[in-house]
N, CA, C and O atoms as a GROMACS GRO file, in nm:
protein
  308
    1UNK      N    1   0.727   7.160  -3.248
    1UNK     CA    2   0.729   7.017  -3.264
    1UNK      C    3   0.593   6.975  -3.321
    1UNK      O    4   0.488   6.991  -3.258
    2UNK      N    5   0.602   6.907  -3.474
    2UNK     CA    6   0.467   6.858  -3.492
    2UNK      C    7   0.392   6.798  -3.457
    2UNK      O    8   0.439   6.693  -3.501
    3UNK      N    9   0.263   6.753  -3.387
    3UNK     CA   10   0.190   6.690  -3.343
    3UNK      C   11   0.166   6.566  -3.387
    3UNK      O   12   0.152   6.580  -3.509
    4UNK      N   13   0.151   6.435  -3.355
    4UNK     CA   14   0.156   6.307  -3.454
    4UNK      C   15   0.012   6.263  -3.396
    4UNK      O   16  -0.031   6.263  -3.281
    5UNK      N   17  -0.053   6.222  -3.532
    5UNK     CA   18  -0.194   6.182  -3.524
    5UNK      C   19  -0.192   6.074  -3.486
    5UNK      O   20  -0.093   6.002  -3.501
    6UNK      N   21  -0.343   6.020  -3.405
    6UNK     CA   22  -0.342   5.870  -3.320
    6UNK      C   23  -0.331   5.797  -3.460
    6UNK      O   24  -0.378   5.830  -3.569
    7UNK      N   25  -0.258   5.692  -3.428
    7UNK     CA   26  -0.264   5.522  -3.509
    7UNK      C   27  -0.409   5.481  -3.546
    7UNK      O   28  -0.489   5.518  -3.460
    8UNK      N   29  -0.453   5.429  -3.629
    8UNK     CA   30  -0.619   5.374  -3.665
    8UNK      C   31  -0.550   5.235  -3.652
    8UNK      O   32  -0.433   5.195  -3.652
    9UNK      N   33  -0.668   5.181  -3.642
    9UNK     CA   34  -0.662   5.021  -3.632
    9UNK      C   35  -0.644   4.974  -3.769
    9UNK      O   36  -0.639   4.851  -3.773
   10UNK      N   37  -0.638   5.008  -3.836
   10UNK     CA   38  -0.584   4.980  -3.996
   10UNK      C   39  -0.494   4.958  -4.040
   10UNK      O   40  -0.460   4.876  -4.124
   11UNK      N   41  -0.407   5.087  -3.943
   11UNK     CA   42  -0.228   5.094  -3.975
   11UNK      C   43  -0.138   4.956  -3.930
   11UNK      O   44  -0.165   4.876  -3.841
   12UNK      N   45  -0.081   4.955  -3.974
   12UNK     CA   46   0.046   4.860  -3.865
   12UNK      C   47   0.102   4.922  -3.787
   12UNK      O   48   0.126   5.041  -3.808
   13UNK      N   49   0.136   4.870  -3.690
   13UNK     CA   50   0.225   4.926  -3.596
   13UNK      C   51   0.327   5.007  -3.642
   13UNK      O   52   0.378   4.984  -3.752
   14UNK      N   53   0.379   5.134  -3.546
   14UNK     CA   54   0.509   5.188  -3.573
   14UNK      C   55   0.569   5.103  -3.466
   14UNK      O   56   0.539   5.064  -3.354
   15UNK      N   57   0.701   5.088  -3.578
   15UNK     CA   58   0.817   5.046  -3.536
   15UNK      C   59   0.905   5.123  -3.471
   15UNK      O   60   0.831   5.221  -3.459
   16UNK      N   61   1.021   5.162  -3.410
   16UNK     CA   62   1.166   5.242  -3.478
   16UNK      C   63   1.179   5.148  -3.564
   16UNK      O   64   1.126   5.037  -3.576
   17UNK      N   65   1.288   5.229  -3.647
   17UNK     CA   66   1.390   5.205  -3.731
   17UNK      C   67   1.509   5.069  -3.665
   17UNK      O   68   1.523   4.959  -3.720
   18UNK      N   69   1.554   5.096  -3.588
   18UNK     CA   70   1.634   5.001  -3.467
   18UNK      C   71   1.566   4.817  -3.415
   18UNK      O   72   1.624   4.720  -3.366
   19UNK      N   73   1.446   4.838  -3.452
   19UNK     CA   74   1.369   4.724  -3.374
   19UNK      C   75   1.331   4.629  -3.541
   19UNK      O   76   1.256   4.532  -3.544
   20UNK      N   77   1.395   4.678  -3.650
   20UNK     CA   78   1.368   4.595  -3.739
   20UNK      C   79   1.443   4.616  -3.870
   20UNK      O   80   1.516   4.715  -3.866
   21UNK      N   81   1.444   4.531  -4.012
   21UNK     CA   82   1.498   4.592  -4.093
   21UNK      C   83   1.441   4.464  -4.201
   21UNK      O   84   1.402   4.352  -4.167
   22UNK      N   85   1.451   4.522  -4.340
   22UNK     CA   86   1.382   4.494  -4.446
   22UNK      C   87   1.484   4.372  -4.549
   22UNK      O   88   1.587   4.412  -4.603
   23UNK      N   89   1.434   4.216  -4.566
   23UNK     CA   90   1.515   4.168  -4.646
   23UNK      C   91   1.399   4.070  -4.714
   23UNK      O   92   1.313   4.000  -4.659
   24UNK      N   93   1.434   4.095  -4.875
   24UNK     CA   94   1.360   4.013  -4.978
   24UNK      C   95   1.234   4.082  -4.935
   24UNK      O   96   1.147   4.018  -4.876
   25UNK      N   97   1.223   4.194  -4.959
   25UNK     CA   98   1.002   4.306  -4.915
   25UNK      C   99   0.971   4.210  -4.787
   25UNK      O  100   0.849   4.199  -4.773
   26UNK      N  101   1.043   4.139  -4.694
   26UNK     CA  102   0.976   4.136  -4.548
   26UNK      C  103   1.046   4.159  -4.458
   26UNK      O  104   1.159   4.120  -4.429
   27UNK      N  105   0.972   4.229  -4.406
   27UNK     CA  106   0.982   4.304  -4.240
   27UNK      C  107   1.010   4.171  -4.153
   27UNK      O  108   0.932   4.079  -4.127
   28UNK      N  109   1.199   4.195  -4.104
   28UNK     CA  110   1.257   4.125  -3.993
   28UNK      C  111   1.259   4.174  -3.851
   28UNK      O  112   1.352   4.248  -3.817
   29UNK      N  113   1.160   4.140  -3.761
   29UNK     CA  114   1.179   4.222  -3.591
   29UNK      C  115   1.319   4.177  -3.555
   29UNK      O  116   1.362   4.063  -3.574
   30UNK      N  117   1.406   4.305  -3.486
   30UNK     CA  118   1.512   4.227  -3.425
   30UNK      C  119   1.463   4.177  -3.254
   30UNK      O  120   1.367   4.231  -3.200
   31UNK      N  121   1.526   4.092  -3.198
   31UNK     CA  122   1.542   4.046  -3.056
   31UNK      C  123   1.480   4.191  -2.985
   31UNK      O  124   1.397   4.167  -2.896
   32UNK      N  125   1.494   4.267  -2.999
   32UNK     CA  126   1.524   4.357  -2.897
   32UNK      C  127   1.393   4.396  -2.920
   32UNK      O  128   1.345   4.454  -2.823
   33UNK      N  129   1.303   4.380  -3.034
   33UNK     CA  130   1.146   4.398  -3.057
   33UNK      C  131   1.083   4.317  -2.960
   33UNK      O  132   1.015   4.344  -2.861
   34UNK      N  133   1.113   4.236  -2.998
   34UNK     CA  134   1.032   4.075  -2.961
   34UNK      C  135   1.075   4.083  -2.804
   34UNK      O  136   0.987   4.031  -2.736
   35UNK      N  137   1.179   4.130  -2.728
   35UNK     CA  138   1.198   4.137  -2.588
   35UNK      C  139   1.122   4.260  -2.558
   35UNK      O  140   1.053   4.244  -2.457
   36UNK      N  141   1.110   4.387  -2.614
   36UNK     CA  142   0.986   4.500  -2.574
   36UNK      C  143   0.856   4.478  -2.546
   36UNK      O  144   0.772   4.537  -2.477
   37UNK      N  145   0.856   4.298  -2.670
   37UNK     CA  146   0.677   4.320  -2.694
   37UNK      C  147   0.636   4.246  -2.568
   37UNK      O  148   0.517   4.251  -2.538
   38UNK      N  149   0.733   4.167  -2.480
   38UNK     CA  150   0.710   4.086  -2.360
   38UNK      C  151   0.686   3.938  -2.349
   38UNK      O  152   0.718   3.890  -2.240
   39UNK      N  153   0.623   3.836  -2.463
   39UNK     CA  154   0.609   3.750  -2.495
   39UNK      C  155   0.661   3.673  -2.609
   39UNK      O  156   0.750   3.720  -2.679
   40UNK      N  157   0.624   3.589  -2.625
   40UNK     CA  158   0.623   3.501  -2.803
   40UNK      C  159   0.516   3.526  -2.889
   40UNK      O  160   0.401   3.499  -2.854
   41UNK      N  161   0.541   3.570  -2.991
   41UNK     CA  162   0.409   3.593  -3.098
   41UNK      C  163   0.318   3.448  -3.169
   41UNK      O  164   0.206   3.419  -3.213
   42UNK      N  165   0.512   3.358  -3.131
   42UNK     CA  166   0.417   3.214  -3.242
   42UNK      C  167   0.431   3.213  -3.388
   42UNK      O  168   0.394   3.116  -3.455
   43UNK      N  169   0.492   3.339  -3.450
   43UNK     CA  170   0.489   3.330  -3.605
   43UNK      C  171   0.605   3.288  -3.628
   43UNK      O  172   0.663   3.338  -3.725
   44UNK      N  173   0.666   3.200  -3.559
   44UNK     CA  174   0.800   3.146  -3.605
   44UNK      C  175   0.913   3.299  -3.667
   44UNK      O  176   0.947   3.317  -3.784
   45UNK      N  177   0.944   3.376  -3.564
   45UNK     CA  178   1.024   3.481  -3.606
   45UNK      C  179   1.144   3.451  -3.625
   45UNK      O  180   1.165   3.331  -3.606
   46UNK      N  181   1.246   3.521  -3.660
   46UNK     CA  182   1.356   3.443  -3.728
   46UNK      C  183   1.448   3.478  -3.601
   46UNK      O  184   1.533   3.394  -3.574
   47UNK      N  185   1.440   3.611  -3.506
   47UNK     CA  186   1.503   3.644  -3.408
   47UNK      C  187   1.461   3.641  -3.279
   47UNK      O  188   1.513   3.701  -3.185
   48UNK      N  189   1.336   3.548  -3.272
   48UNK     CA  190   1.262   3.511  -3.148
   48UNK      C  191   1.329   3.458  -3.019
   48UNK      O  192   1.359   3.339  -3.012
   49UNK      N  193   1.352   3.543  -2.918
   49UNK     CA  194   1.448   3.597  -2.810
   49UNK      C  195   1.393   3.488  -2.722
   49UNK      O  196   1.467   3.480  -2.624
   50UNK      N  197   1.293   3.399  -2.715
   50UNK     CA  198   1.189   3.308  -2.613
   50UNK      C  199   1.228   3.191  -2.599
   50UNK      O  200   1.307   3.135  -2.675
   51UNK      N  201   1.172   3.136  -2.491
   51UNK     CA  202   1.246   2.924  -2.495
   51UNK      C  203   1.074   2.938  -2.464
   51UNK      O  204   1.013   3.034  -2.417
   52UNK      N  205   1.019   2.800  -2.513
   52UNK     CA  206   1.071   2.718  -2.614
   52UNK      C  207   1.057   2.820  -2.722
   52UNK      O  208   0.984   2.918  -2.701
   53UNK      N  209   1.114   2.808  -2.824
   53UNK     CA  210   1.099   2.923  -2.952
   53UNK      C  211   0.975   2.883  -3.034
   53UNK      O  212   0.947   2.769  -3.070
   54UNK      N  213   0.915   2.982  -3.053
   54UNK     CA  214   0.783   3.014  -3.151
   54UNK      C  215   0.617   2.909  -3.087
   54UNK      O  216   0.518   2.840  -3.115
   55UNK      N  217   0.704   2.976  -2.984
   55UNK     CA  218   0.578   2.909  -2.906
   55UNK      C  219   0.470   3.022  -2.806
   55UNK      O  220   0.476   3.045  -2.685
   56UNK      N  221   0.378   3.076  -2.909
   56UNK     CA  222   0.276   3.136  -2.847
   56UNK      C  223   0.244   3.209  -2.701
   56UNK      O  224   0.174   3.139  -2.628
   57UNK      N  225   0.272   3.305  -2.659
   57UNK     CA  226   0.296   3.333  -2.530
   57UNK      C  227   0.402   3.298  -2.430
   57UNK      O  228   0.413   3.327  -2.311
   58UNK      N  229   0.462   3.242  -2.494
   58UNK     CA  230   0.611   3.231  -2.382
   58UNK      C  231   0.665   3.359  -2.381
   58UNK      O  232   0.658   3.447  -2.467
   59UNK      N  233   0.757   3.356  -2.205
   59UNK     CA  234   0.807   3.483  -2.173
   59UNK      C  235   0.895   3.503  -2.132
   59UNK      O  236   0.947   3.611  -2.105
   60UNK      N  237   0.962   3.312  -2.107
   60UNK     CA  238   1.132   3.315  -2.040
   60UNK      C  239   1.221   3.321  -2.156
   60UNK      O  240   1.210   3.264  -2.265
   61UNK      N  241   1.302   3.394  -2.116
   61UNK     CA  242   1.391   3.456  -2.230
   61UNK      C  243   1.544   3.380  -2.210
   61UNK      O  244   1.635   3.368  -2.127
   62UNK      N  245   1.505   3.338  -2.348
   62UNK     CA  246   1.667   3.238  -2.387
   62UNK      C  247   1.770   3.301  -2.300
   62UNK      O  248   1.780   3.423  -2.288
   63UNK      N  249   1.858   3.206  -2.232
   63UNK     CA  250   1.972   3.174  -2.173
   63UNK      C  251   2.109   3.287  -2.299
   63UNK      O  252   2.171   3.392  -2.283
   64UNK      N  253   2.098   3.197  -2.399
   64UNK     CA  254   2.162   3.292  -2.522
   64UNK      C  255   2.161   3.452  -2.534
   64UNK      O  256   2.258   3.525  -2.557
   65UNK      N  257   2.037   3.486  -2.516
   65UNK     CA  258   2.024   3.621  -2.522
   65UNK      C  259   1.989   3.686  -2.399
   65UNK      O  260   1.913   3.783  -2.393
   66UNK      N  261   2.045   3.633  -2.305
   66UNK     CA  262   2.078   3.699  -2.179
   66UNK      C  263   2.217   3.730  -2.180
   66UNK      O  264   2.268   3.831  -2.132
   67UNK      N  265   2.285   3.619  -2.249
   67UNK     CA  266   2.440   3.636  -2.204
   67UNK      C  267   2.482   3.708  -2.359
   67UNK      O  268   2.588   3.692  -2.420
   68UNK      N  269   2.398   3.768  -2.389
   68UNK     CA  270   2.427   3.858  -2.485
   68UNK      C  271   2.431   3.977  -2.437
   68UNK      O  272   2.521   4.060  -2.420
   69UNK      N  273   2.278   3.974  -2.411
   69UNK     CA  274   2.284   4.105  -2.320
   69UNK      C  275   2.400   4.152  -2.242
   69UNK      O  276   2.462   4.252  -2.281
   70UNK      N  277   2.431   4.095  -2.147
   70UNK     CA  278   2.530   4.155  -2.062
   70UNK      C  279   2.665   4.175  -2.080
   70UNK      O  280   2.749   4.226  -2.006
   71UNK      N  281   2.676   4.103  -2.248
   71UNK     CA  282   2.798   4.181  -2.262
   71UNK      C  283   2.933   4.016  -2.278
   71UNK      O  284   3.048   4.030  -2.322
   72UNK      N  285   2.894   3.927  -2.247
   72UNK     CA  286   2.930   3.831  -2.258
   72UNK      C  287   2.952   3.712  -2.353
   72UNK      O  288   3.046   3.632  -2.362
   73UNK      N  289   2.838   3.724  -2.420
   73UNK     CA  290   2.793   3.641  -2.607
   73UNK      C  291   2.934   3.686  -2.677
   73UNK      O  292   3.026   3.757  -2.637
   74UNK      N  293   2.913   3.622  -2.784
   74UNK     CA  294   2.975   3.599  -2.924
   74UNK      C  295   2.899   3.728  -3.027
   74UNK      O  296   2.803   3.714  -3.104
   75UNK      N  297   3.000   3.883  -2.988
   75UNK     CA  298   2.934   3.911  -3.123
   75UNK      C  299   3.008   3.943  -3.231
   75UNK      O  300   3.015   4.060  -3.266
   76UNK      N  301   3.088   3.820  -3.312
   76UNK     CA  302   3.144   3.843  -3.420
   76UNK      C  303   3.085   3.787  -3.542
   76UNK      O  304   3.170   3.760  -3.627
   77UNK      N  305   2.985   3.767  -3.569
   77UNK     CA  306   2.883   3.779  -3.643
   77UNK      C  307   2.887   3.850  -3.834
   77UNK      O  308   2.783   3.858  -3.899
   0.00000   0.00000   0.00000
């Protein structure tokens, strides 16, 4: 198994593949990023999982994407 060199502060973050995806050359986090990273970033994300939305450190997580989670939401999308 190859060894993977530390990250420099230069790089961007690794992602997975799963936690995002590419439309018009910008990088979209899905929900499921933005619920790993624990908070609100504030950059107005387009899948920002938080109440109030795009609001800087918030950490209660939308009503919506709870009842997603469990299996209950609308996913016909």
């Amino acid at each position: 198994m190859p060894s993977q060199r530390p990250q420099s502060a230069d790089e961007p973050p690794r992602v997975p593949p799963s936690d995002c995806y590419f439309e018009n050359g910008l990088i979209v986090y899905t929900a499921a990023y933005h619920l790993n990273r624990g908070q609100c970033c504030g950059s107005g994300c387009r899948h920002c999982p938080y109440e109030p939305r795009h609001t800087k450190g918030s950490e209660r997580v939308s009503k919506a994407v709870l009842t997603i989670q469990d299996g209950d939401g609308d996913r016909g999308r």
